[in-house]
C-alpha positions in Angstrom: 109.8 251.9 -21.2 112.1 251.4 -24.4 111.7 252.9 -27.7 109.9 249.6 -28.5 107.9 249.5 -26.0 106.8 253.0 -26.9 106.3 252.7 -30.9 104.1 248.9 -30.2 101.6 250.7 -28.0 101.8 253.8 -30.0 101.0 251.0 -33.3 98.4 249.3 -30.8 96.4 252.7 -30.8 96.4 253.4 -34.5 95.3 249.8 -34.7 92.2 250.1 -32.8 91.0 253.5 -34.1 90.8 251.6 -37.5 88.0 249.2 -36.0 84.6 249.8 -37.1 82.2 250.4 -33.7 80.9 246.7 -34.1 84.6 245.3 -33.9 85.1 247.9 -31.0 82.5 246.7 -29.2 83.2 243.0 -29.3 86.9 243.4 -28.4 86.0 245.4 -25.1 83.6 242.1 -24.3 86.8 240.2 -25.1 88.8 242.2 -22.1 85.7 242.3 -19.8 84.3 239.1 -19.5 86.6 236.1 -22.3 87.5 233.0 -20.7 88.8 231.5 -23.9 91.8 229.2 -24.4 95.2 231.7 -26.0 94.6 229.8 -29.8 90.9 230.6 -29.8 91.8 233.8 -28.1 94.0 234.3 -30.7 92.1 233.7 -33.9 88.8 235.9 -32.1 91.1 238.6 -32.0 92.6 238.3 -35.4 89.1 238.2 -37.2 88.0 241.0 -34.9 91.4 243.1 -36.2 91.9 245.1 -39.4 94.1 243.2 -41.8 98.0 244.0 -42.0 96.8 245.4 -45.7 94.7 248.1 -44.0 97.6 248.9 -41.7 100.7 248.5 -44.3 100.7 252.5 -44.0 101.3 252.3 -40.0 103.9 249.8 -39.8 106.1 246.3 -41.2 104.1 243.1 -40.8 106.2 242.1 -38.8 105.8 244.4 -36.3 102.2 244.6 -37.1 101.9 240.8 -36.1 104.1 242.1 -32.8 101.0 244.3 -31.5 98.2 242.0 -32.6 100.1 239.3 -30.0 100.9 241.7 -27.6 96.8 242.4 -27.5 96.0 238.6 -27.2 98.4 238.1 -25.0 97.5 241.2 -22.7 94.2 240.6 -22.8 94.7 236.5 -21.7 96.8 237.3 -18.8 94.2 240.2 -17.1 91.6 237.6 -17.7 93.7 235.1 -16.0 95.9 236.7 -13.4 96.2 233.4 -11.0 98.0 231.7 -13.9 101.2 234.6 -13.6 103.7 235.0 -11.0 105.7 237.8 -12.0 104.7 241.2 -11.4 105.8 242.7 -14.1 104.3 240.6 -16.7 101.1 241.6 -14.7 101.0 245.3 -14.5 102.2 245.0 -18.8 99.1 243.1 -19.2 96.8 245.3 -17.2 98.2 248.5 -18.7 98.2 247.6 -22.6 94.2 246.3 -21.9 93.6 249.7 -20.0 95.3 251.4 -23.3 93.7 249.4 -25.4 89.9 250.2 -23.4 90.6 254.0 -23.7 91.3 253.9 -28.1 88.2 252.0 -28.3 86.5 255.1 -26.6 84.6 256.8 -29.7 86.1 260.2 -31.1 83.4 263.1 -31.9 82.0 262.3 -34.7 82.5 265.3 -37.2 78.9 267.1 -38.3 79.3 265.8 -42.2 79.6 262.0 -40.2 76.4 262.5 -38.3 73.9 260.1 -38.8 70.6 262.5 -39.4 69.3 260.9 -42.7 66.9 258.0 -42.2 65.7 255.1 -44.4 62.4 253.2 -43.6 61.3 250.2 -45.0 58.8 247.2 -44.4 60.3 243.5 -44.1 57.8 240.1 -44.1 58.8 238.0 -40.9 60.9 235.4 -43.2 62.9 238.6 -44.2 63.0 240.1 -40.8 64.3 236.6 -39.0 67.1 236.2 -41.8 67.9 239.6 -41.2 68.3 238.9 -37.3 70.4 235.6 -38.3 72.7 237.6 -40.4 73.0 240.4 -37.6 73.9 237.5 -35.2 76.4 235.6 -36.8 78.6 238.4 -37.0 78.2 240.4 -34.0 76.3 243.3 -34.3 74.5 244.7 -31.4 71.7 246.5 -33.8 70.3 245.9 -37.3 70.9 249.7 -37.7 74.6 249.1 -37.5 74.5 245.9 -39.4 72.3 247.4 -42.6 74.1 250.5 -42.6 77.3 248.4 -43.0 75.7 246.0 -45.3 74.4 249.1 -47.5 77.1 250.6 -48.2 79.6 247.5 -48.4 81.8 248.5 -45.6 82.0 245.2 -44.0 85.8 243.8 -44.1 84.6 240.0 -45.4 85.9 237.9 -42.8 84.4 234.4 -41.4 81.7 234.4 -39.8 82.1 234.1 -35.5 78.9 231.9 -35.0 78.8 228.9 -32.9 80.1 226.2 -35.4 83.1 228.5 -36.1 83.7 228.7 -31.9 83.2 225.2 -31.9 85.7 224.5 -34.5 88.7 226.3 -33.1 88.2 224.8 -29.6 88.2 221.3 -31.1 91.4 222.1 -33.0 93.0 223.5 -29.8 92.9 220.4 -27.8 93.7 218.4 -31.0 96.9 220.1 -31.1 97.0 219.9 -27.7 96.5 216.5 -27.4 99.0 215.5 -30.2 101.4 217.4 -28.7 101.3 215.4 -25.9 101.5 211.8 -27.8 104.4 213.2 -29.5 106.4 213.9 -27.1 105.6 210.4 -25.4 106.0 208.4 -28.8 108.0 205.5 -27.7 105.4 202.7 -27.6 102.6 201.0 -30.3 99.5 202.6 -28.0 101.3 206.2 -28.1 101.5 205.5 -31.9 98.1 204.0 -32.1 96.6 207.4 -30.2 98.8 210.0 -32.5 97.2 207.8 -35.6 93.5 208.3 -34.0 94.0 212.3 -33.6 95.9 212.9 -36.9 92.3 211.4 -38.3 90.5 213.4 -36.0 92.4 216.6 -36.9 91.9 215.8 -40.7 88.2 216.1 -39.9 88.1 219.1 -38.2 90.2 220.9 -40.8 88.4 219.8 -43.6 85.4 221.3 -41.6 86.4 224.5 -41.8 87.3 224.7 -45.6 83.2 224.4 -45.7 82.4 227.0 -42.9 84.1 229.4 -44.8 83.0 228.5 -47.6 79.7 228.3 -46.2 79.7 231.9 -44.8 80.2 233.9 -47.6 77.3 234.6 -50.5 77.9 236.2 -54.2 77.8 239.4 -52.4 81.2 238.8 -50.6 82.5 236.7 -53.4 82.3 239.6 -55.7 84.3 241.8 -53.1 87.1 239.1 -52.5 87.2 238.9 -55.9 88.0 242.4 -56.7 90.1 242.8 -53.5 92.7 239.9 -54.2 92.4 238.6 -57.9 93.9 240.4 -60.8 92.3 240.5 -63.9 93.9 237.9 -65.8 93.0 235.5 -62.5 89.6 236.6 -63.1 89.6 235.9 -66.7 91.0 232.6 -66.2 88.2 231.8 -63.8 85.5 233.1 -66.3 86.8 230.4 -68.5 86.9 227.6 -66.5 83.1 228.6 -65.2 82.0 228.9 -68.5 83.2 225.2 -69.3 81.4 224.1 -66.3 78.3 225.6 -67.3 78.7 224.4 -70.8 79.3 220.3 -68.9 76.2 220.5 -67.1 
């Protein structure tokens, strides 16, 4: 193993430790049971994943972007060892997802990071069933873990991983796919005729997403993208034009 080798798996550790359990808990059910295509592979993982901001300390981006491809990419091949030949590319595959399995193992916790305070309260079922929807659409395994999170605001606002955000990167996968394929056929009016019809189609589905996202956050999450990537004078900017709105209405 080269030096390379050694610093991306030593990055690929540091990476993980920096997942909250939830995050943990959904990448082992990536390794353990995914059959997804490599693009929606790839864009599960990368919404799973602390952002390159949180790890600017650890490494470059670009080497940063190296380990978060080396995990898809590991974690594709062991789940689909019938689609590669060579052994090497194999046993790489099998031991970056068994290095990967043993980070997401939890560390003992420290006593001040014990959880032996407990909060009680009452919810009416409307409450309790919105609670449950929220809990869903972004993976958590138990309300505790989701309120706790949600209490405190230490949930990294990304888009939600329900079903019409699964749904959405499949069909843009075999768009791509699919246009791929005209294009490199394009040599007749029916090839042209079939690029025009998917072009439409992927317009569609991209447009889609715009409102998913948009759709997934509340003024909760608003206020903390906000703060996180506006400056000030952005903000002040955005106050005025709001405040014209209002005034229009």
């Amino acid at each position: 193993m080269n030096n390379y080798e050694k610093e991306l798996e030593h990055l690929i550790v540091a990476i993980i430790k920096k997942l909250n359990r939830n995050n943990k808990q959904e990448l082992k059910k990536l390794i353990n049971i995914t059959k997804l295509e490599p693009d929606t592979l790839k864009v599960v993982i990368s919404i799973l994943m602390p952002s390159y901001e949180e790890c600017q300390n650890l490494a470059t981006e670009e080497f940063y972007n190296d380990a978060i491809q080396l995990i898809t990419s590991s974690i594709y091949i062991a789940r689909n060892p019938d689609l590669f030949e060579e052994k090497k590319c194999l046993e790489y595959a099998f031991k970056t997802t068994a290095l990967i399995i043993a980070s997401i193992k939890k560390d003992r916790k420290a006593t001040e990071d014990l959880y032996v305070k407990s909060v009680k309260t009452n919810l009416t079922q409307a409450e309790y069933d919105k609670l449950q929807h929220l809990r869903k659409s972004l993976n958590y395994s138990s309300i505790a873990a989701f309120i706790r999170d949600a209490a405190i605001q230490a949930l990294d606002v990304k888009p939600q991983q329900d079903n019409a955000f699964q749904q959405y990167f499949e069909e843009t996968s075999k768009l791509s796919k699919a246009i791929r394929d005209i294009a490199e056929n394009l040599d007749d009016k029916q090839s042209t005729n079939k690029l025009h019809a998917q072009l439409k189609a992927l317009k569609k589905q991209i447009d889609s997403t715009r409102k998913l996202a948009v759709d997934s956050h509340s003024s909760v999450t608003a206020k903390i993208l906000a703060k996180k990537h506006l400056s000030a004078r952005q903000l002040e900017i955005l106050l005025k034009e709001k405040l014209e709105e209002e005034k229009n209405q």
